[in-house]
N, C-alpha and C positions, 0 to 999 in steps of 0.2 A: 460841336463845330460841324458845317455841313459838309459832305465829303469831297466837295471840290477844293474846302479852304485849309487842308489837313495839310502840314507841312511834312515832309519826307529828309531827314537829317543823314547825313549820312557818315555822322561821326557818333557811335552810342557813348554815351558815359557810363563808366563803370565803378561803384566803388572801390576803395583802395585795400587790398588785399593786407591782412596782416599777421601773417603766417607766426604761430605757437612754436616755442622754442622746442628743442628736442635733443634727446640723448639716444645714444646706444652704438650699435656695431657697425651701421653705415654711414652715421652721421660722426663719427670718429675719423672713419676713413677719406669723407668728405674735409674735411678741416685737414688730414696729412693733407693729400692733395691741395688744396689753399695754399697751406704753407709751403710747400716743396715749389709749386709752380711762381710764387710773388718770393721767396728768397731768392727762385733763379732769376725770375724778370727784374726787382729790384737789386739785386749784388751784382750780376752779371757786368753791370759798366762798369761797374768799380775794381772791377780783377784786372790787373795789371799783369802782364806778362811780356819779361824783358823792362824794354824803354818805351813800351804805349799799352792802349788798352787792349785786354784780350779779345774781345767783341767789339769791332768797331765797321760801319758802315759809310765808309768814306765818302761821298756823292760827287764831290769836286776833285777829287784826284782819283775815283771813280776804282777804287782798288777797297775789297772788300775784304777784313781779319777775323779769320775764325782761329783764334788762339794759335797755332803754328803752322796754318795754311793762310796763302795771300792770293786771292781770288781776281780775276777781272771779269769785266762783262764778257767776255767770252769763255769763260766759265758758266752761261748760263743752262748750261745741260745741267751742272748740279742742282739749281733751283725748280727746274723740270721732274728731274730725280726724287727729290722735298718732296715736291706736290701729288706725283704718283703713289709715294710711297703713305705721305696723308692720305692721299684719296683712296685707298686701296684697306690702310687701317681702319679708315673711318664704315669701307663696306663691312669689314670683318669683325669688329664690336658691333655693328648693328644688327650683322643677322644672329653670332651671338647671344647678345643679349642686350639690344634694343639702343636706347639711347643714354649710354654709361657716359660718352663725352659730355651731350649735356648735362647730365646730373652731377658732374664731378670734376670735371678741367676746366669746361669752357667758360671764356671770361664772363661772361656775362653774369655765369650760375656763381664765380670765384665772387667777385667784386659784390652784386648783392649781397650774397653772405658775409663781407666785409660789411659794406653798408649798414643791413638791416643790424650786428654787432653792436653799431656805433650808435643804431637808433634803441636799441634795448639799454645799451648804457645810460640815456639821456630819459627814454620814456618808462622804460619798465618792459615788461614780458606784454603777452598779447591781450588778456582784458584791461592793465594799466594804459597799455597805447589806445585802447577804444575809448576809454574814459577819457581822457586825456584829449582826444581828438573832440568830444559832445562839450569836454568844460568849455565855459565864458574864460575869455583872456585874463590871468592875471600876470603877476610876479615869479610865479611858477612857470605856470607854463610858456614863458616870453623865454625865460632863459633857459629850460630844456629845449624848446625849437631852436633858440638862436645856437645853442652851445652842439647840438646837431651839425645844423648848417654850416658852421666854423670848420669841425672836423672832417664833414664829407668836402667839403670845397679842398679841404687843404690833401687831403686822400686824391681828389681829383687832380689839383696842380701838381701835385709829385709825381701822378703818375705819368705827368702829361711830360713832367721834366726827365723824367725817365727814360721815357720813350723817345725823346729828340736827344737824349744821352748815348741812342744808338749807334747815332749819323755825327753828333758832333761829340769832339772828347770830350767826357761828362768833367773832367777837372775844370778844362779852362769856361764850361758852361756854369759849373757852379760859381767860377769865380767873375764871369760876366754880370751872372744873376744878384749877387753880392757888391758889384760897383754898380750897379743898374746900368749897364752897357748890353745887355742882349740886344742881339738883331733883332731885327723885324722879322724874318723867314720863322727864326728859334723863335722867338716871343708870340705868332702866328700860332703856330703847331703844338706849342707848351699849354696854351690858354682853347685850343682847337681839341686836343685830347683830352684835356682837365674837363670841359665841358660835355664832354661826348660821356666819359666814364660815369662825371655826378647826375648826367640827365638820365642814361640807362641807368643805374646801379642804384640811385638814390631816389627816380620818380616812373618811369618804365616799367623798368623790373620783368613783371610778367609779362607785359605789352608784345616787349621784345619778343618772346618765346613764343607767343600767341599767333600775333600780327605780322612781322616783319623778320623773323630767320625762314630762310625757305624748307633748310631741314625739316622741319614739323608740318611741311606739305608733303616732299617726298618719302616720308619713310615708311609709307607702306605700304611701296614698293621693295624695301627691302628688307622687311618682314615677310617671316611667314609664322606657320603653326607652330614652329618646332624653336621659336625664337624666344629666348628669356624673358621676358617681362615683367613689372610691379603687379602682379595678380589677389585680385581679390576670390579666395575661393568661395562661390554660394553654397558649396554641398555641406560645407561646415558653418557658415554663418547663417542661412538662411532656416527660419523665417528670423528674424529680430527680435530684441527683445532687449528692453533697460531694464533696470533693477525692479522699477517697478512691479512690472510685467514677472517678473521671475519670481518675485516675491522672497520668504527665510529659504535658507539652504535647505534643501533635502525635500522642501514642496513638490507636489506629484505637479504641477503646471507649468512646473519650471522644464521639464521631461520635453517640452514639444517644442522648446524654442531653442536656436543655433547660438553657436558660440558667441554672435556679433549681440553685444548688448546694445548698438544705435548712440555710442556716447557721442558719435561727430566729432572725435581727436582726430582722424584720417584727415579729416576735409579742414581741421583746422592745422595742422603741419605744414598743409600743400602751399609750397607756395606759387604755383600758377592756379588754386581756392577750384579743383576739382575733386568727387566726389569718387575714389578708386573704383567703389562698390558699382558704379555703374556701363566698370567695363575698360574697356581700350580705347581711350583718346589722344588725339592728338596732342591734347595739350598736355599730357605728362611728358618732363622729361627723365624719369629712372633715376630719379636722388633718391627715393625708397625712407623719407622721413614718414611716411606712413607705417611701412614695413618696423619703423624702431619703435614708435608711438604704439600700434597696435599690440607687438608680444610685450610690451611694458607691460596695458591692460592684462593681456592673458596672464602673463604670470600672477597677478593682483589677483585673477580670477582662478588660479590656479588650474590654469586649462593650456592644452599643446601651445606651443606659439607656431606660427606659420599660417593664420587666418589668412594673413595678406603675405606675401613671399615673391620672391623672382619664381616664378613657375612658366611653363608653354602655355598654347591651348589645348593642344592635345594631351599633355602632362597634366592638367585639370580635369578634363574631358574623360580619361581612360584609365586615369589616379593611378601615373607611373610612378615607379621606384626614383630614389635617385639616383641609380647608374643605369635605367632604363631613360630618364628624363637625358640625362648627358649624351648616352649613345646616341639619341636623337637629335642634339643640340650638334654633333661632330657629322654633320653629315654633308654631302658633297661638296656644296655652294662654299662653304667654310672649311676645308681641305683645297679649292681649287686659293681661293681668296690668298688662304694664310702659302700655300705654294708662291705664288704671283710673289707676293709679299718678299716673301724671302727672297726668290731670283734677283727682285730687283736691288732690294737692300744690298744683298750680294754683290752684284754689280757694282755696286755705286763704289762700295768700299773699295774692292778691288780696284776702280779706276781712279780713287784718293789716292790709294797707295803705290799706285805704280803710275801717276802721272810726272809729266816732268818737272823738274825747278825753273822751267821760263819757255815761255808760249812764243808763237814767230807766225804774223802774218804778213804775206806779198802782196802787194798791190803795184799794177805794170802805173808804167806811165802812160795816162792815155793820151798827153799832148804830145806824143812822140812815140808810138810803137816799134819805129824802128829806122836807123838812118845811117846814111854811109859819112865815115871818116875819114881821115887822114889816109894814105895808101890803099882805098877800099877795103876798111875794115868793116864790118858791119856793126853798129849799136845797138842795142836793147837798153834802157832806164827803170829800175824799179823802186819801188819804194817797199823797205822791211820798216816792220815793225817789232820791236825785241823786247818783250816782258821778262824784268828777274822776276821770278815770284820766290826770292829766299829773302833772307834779311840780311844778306851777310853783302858785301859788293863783288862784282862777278867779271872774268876774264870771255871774251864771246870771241869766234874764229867763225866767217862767213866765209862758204866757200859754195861752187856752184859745179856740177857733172850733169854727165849725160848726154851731149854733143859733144863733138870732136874741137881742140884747139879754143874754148869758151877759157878768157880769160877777164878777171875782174882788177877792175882800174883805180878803185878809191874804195876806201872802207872797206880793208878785209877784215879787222878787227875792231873790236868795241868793248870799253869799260863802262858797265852800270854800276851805280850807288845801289842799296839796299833796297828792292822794291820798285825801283826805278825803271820806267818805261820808258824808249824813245826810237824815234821814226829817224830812219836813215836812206840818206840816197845810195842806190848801187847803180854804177854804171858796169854793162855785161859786154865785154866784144868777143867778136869773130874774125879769123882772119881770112882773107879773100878765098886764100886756096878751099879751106874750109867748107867755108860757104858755096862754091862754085859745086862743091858735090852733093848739097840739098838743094830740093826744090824749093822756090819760094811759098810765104806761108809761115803757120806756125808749127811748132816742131817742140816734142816735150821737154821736160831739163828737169833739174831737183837742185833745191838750196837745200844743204847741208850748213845747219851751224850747231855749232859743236861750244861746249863747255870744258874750260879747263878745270882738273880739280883741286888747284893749288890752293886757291879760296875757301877747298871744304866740299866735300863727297867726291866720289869719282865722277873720271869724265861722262860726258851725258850727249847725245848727238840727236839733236829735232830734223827731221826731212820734210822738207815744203817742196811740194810738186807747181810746174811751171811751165810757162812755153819762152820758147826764143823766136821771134818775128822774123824770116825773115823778106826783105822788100822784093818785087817781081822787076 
């Protein structure tokens, strides 16, 4: 083709990676992890505590249940809280030891390995899924894809049903889902998530890890030399050498060549289908199915294990000890990190724990800041807002200080239901005399409301600061 007429694609194909089963000490720990993370994501809706569910995401009454806390959107410093405190984790494993979330929590890495499970059940291990993939269609292999596809789909809608089990209570969802009455919003986001989990999980896969998580661009920025990593050592493996090459036990030619016999188990584990041995890429992400597959061989070969290991570069480099490799992995950046970490944690608890049983926002009235009465009184109109965050029903006493003669005229008190939130008018006076010894303007105050504790705990008193208007 002449070089003008050369077509420029800008989507490569790639074949489909089909990563060798594996056993050992990380790829155990990777499967606890699976399980501990999809018991808690799947059960979680289903824990009942009290008379609803224990995790629940309410959106329409806008009141959030973390098991015996009741949150409102003005609780969103806590989710602020979250975020720092993930983002903060997520620096301190990485300089650690690199990229342990994605080898091991994150959904993407969970659910493939879900996946690919469901496709060894159907296909077989990794040369039956090659074969398998080359044969002509028959009766075979129609109903191992189809009997695949069945399961991943249905892995897909549950989890999709799961996850809208957050927002809506997952009872009356299953029992929607059961008379075929789901909404359209539910039926949207069940069939929305189902689809998202079977297209990453089930055809993506590496894609993901590759192409489209940003992680695997920024992070090496937050590496450095002293950072753990899936390390392939040269000073023990190199030069190469198969059995061939090695020849019987005890041959003088076997003497020159390194421990790495070149079987290609490494590169067939991986499942982003990278070659360890050639160093630090991006595309790993620290599932160490190399690391278990590799001292298999050695043991076979009756040689150390650790060819491939979490090691630095400098712990390669300068062939440290392991409690010289550690002193160096604890060093500044990972002392300031895990401090941060803590403060904030810290924090947070402490402001769970001694927050109040029910929130109070003022807002004035702004079609009327202020206006005379009867006898020259002077008026103020506000509007409170009085969150219970208990679940029990609650006695409220509104009361307002901080000028002189400030009396209130309607709703000093308020009974809430359990959880119940509701906006109340307050009308605020002043009487002439009063008023005649401020100047006009506003002038500060404080709503005092107060909790009785006949309902259950002691009394409890929120202060909301405020102005009183008054006209020139």
């Amino acid at each position: 083709m002449p070089e003008a007429e050369k077509v420029i694609r800008l989507y490569r194909s790639e074949d489909k990676i089909h990563p060798r089963s594996v056993d050992g000490f990380y790829a155990r720990w990777r499967w606890a992890f699976v399980a501990l993370t999809q018991l808690v994501y799947y059960g979680l809706p289903w824990l009942d505590w009290g008379e609803r569910q224990a995790v629940l995401f309410d959106l329409d009454a806008r009141r959030f249940y973390i098991f015996g806390l009741v949150l409102y959107p003005q609780d969103f410093v806590y989710l602020t809280a979250l975020l720092m405190i993930s983002a903060f984790a997520l620096f301190l494993f990485t300089a650690v030891a690199g990229r342990l979330w994605c080898g091991f929590t994150c959904p993407q890495t969970v659910y493939t390995e879900i996946y690919m499970v469901v496709e060894r059940w159907f296909e077989g291990d990794r040369n039956a899924r090659l074969r398998l993939a080359k044969a002509p269609w028959s009766l075979d292999k129609l109903w191992r894809k189809a009997g695949k596809q069945a399961v991943w789909i249905a892995i897909g809608l549950w989890t999709g049903f799961t996850f809208v089990g957050y927002f809506t209570p997952i009872h009356s969802l299953a029992g929607a889902v059961l008379a075929f009455g789901l909404g359209p919003w539910e039926t949207f986001w069940v069939l929305f998530y189902g689809f998202a989990t079977y297209g990453n999980a089930g055809y993506m896969r590496e894609q993901v890890c590759k192409y489209m998580c940003p992680y695997a661009r920024f992070q090496s920025a937050m590496f450095d030399r002293d950072t753990l990593i899936v390390s392939y050592d040269p000073a023990r493996g190199e030069p190469r050498g198969n059995n061939a090459k090695r020849g019987k036990k005890g041959e003088a030619r076997a003497a020159a060549l390194g421990d790495c016999i070149d079987c290609g188990l490494c590169v067939q584990v991986c499942p982003t289908g990278i070659d360890i041995r050639e160093g630090l890429q991006y595309e790993c992400i620290n599932c160490a199915a190399c690391v278990d597959v590799c001292n298999g061989v050695m043991d076979k070969m009756a040689t150390p294990r650790g060819l491939i290991r979490f090691d630095t570069e400098n712990g390669l480099e300068q062939r440290f000890s392991s409690a010289q490799r550690w002193r160096r992995v604890l060093r500044p950046r990972v002392v300031i990190y895990t401090a941060v970490l803590f403060v904030i944690c810290t924090a947070l608890l402490w402001n769970i724990a001694s927050r109040h049983s029910f929130r109070v926002d003022v807002v004035r009235d702004r079609a009327a800041l202020a206006r005379l009465v009867e006898d020259g009184w002077v008026e103020n109109v506000y509007r409170l807002q009085i969150m219970n965050a208990t679940e029990a029903p609650q006695h409220y006493r509104i009361e307002a200080e901080g000028l002189p003669g400030l009396v209130l005229t309607r709703a000093t008190t308020l009974d809430l239901a359990p959880a119940e939130a509701r906006w109340v008018a307050v009308a605020l006076r002043m009487p002439p005399e009063a008023a005649s010894q401020l100047k006009p303007g506003a002038h500060p105050m404080q709503w005092h409301i107060s909790r009785s504790g006949d309902a259950g705990g002691g009394d409890e008193r929120v202060v909301e600061k405020s102005t009183f208007v008054l006209p020139r």
